[in-house]
N, C-alpha and C positions, 0 to 999 in steps of 0.2 A: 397736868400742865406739860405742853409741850416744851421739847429743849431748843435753847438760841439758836438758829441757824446763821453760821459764820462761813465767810467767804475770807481765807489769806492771799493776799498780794504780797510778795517780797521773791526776791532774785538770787536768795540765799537758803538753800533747800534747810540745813541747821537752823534758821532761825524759825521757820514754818515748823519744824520736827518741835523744838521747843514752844511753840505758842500752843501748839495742841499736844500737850504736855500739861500744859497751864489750865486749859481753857474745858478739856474734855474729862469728867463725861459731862462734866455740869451742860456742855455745849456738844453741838455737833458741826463737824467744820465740813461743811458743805462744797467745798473745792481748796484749790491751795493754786495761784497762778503765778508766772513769776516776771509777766510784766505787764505794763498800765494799761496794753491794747486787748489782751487775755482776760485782766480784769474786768474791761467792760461790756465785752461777750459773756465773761462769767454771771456779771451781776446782772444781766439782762435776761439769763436764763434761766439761775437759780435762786434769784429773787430773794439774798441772805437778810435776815433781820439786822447783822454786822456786818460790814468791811474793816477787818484792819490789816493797812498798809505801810510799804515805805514810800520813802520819797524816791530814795535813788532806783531807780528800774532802770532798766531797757525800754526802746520804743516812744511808749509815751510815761514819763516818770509819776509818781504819787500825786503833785497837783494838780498837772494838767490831768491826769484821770478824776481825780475828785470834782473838781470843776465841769468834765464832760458828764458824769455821773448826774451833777445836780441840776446839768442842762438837761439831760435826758428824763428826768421827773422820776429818778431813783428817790425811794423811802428808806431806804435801808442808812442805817446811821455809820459814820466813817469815823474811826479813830485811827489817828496816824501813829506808827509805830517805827522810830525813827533813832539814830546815831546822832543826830544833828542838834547840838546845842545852841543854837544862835537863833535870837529874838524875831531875825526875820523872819528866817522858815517858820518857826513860831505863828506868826502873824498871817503868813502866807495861807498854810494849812486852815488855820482856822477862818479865814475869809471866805475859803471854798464852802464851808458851812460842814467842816468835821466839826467832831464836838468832845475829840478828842487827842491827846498830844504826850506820848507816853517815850521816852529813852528806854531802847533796849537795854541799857544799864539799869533797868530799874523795874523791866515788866512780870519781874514774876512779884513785885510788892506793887506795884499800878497796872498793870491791865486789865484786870478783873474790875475793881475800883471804877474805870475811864469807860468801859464796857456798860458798866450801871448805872452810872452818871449820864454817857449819852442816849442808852433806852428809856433815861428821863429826862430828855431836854436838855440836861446840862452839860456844860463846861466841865473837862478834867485836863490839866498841864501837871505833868510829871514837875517833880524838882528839877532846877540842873542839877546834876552830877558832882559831885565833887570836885572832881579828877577834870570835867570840863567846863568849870566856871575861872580859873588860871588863866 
């Protein structure tokens, strides 16, 4: 069986260092970009079975990338990996048709989980946080 092919989006070189920490070798991360416009040169070329992003970028940020992704008749399944605890962005993301919604507070116990979930169709929303439900 071949291994996942993952494409990172994030603007924060440590938080990319850490998801293919998480993700490898079960995966193999196929590029790492670090913003929404990079992304979709990336995913256009390397064709990853995953995308996971943030929101906050440069250029064009996480949703409007996700949304031009699913305009451009990308397969590859998007889970957002994200700081952002608030129900819109919430709502936002997953309108783009990610199928996934993971707090960096929380992804070395959810992104694996959210990764599996949207290689089959379904929905994963991280908890909030703790610390960001106050």
């Amino acid at each position: 069986m071949s291994k996942l092919r993952v494409l990172l989006a994030d603007d924060h070189r440590e938080i990319c260092t850490m998801v293919t920490h998480i993700l490898e070798p079960a995966s193999e991360i196929v590029g790492s970009v670090a913003d929404g416009q990079a992304l979709l040169e990336a995913a256009a070329k390397l064709k990853p079975d995953v995308i996971v992003l943030d929101i906050s970028m440069p250029v064009l940020n996480g949703i409007e990338a996700a949304v031009k992704l699913k305009e451009s008749g990308s397969t590859s399944r998007v889970v957002f990996l994200t700081a952002h605890a608030d129900a819109d962005f919430i709502n936002a993301c997953l309108a783009t048709g990610a199928l996934g919604y993971v707090f960096k507070q929380r992804m070395e116990r959810d992104l694996l989980p959210a990764i599996h979930e949207a290689l089959k169709g379904r929905a994963f929303v991280s908890s909030i946080p703790a610390e960001s439900s106050a």
